[in-house]
C-alpha positions as CSV (number, residue, x, y, z in Angstrom):
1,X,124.4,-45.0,165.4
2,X,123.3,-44.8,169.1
3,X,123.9,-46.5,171.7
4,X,122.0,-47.3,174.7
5,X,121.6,-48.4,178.1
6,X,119.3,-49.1,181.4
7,X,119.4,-47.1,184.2
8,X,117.0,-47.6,187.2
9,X,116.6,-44.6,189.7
10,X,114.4,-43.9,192.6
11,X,112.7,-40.8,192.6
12,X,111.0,-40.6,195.8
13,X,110.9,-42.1,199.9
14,X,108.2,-44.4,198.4
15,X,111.1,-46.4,196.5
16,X,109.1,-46.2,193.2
17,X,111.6,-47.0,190.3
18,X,111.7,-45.2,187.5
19,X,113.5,-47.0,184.3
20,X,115.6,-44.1,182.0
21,X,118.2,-45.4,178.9
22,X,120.8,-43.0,178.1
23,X,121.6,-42.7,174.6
24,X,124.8,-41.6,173.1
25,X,124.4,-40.0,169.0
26,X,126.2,-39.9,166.3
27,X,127.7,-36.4,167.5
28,X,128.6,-37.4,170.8
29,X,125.5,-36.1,172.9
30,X,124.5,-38.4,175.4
31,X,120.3,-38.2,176.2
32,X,118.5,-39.1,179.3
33,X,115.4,-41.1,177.5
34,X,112.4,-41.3,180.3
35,X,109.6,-43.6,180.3
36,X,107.6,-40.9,178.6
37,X,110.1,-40.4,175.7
38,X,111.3,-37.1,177.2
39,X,114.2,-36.1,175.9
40,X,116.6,-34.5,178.4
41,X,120.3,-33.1,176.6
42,X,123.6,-33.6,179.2
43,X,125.9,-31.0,178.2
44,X,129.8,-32.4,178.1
45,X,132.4,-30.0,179.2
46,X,134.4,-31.3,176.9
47,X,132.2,-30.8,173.7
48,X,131.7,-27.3,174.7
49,X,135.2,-26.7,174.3
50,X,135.9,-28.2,170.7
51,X,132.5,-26.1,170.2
52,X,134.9,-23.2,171.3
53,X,137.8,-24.0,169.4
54,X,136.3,-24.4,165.7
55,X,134.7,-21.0,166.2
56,X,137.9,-19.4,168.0
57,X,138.9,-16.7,165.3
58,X,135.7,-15.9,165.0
59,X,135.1,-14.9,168.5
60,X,138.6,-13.6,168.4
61,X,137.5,-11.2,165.5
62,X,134.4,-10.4,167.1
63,X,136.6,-9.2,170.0
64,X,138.7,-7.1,168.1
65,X,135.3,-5.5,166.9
66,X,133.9,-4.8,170.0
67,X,137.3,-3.6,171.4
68,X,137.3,-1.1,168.7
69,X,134.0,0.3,169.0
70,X,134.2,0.2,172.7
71,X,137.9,1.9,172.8
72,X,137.1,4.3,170.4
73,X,133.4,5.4,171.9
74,X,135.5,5.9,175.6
75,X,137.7,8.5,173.7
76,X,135.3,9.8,172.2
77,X,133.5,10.9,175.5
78,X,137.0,11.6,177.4
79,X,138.4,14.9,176.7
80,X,142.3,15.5,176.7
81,X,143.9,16.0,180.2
82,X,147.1,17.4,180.9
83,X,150.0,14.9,180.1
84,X,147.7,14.3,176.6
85,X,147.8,18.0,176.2
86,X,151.8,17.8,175.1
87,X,150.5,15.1,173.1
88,X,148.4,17.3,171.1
89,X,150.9,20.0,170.8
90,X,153.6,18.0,169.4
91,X,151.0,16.9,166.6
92,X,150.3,20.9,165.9
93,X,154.6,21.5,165.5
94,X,155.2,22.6,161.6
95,X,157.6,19.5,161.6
96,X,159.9,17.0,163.2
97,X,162.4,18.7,163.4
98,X,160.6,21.3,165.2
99,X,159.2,18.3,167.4
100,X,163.0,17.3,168.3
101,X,164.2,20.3,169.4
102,X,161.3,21.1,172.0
103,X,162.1,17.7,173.2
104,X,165.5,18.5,173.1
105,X,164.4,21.5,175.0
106,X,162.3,19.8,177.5
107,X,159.3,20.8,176.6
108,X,157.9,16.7,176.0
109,X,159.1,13.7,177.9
110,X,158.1,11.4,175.1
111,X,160.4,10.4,172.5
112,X,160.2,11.3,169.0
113,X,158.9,8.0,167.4
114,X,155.8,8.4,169.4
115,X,155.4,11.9,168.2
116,X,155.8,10.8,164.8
117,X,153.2,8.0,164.8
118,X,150.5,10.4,166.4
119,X,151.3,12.8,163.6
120,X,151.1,10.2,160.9
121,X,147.4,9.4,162.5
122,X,146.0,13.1,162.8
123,X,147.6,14.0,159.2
124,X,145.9,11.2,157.9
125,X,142.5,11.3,159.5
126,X,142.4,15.0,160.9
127,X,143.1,16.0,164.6
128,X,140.2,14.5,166.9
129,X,139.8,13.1,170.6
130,X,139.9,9.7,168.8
131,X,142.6,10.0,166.5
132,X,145.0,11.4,168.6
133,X,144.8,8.5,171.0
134,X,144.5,6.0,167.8
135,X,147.9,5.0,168.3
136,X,147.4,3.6,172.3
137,X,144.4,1.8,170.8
138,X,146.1,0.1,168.0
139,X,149.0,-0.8,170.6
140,X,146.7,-2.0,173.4
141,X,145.0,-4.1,170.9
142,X,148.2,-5.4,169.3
143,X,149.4,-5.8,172.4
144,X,146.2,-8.2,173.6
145,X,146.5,-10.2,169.8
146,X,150.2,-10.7,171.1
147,X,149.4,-12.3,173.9
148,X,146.3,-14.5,172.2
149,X,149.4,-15.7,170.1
150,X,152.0,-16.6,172.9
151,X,149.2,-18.3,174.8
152,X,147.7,-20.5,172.3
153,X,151.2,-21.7,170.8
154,X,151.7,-22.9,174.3
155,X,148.6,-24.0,175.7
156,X,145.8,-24.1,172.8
157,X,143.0,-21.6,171.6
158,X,140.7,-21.5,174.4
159,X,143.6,-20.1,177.0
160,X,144.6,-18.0,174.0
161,X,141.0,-15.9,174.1
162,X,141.5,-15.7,177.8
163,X,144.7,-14.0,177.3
164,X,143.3,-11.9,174.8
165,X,140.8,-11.0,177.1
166,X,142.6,-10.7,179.9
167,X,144.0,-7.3,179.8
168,X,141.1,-5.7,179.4
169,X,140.1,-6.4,182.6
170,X,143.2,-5.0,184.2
171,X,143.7,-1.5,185.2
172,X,146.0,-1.2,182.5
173,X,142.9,-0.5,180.1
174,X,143.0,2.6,180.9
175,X,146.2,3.4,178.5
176,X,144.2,2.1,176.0
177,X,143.0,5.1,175.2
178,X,145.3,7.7,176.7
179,X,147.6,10.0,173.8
180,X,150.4,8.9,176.0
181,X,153.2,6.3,174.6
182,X,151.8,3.2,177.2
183,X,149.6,1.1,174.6
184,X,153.1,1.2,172.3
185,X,155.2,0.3,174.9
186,X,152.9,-2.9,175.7
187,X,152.9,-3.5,171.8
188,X,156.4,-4.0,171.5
189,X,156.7,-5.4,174.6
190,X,154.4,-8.3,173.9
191,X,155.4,-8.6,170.0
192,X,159.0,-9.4,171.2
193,X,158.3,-11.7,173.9
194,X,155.6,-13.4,171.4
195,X,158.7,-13.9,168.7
196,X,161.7,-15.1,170.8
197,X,159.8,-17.8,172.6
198,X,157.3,-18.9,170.0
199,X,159.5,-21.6,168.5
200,X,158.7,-23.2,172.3
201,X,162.0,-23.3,172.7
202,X,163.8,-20.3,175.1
203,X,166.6,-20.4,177.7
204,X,167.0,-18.2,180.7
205,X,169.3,-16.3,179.1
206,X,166.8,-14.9,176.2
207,X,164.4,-13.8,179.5
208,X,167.3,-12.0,181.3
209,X,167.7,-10.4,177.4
210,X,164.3,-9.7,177.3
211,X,163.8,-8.6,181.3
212,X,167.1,-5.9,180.2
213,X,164.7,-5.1,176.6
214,X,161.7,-4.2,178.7
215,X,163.8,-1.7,180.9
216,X,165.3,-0.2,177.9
217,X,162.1,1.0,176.4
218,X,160.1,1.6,179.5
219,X,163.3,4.5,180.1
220,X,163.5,5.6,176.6
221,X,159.2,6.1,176.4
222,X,159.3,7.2,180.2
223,X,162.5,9.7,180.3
224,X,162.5,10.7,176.5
C-alpha cells in the first residue's frame, strides 16, 4: 500500500510552482513523485541501520577475513627484529623445560605460557615469519571479537562493529603482529572484562577486581 501526499515548491525567483506527491511503500521508502513521473529515492537514516543490523555477522565475518589476510600478509613482509628474535629462540629450545630454565636464567622476559603457545604454532605449522607471530594475531583478533561482544550486549550491533573496528585503527595494531606476548595480553584482558559485566549487571568493586587483574598480567607478561 502507498500512501501519498501534495507538496507544492517553488523552484525559481519567477515563483513558478511545481506540484510533487511523496509516496511512502510498502517497505518504508518514501519517493519524491514529480510532475514528470520521476522517481527520486530519500534515503532514511534509520533504514540504513536495520539494513546494517540484519547483515551484521556477515560484515563482522567479513572483517575477521580481511583482518586475517591483511595481518598475516604485514608479517609476511616484516622480518623478525630484536625483542622477536628471543621469540624465535625460545621456539628452537629442545623443550620446556629447557625454555624455563633460560628464563629462569634471564635469558627471556616472557613467561613460559607464551613460549609454549608459540611452540604449539611453529610445531604445528613449521617455523615461519607468519607463524611465529600467529599467536599476537589470534589474540588481537580475539581481542577485537571481545570487544564487538561487550559493545553490542550494551548498546546494539551497529556500536558493536565500531568496536570491533576500532582497535585497528589504534596504534596498538602494531602488536598484532609482533612475536611478542601484547596481542595475548589484550585477549585475556578483553575476554574477562567481556564475561564479568556481560550479565549488565557489575558494581564498582568487580572494576577495582578487574583494574588489580589487568596489572597482574601486564607484570607477569612484562617482567616474566
Amino acid at each position: 500500500m502507498v500512501r501519498e501526499c501534495r507538496l507544492e515548491t517553488n523552484y525559481d525567483h519567477r515563483a513558478d510552482n511545481v506540484e510533487q506527491s511523496a509516496s511512502v511503500d510498502s517497505q518504508g521508502r518514501v519517493w519524491l513523485v514529480a510532475d514528470a513521473h520521476s522517481r527520486l529515492p530519500i534515503v532514511r537514516p534509520a533504514a540504513v541501520m536495520a539494513a546494517l543490523e540484519q547483515r551484521s555477522r556477515w560484515i563482522l565475518g567479513f572483517f575477521c577475513l580481511m583482518f586475517l589476510l591483511g595481518t598475516c600478509g604485514r608479517a609476511s613482509q616484516k622480518l623478525f627484529w630484536h625483542d622477536e628474535l628471543f621469540t624465535l629462540y625460545m621456539t628452537r629450545l629442545p623443550g620446556l623445560g629447557d625454555v624455563w630454565r633460560a628464563i629462569a636464567d634471564g635469558a627471556e622476559a616472557s613467561p613460559p605460557l607464551f613460549a609454549a603457545i608459540t611452540r604449539a604454532s611453529t610445531g604445528l605449522l613449521g617455523e615461519g615469519l607468519i607463524t611465529v607471530r600467529l599467536p599476537a594475531i589470534a589474540g588481537f583478533l580475539i581481542a577485537s571479537l571481545a570487544a564487538c561482544v561487550f559493545v553490542t550486549r550494551r548498546c546494539g550491533p551497529i556500536y558493536g562493529l565500531v568496536a570491533c573496528l576500532l582497535p585497528t585503527a589504534t596504534d596498538a595494531y602494531v602488536y598484532a603482529y609482533e612475536a611478542r606476548p601484547y596481542g595475548i595480553v589484550l585477549a585475556l584482558a578483553a575476554i574477562v572484562n567481556t564475561f564479568v559485566v556481560y550479565d549488565g549487571e557489575s558494581i564498582w568493586l568487580e572494576g577495582l577486581a578487574l583494574m588489580g587483574l589487568y596489572c597482574i598480567i601486564a607484570a607477569s607478561f612484562w617482567w616474566g
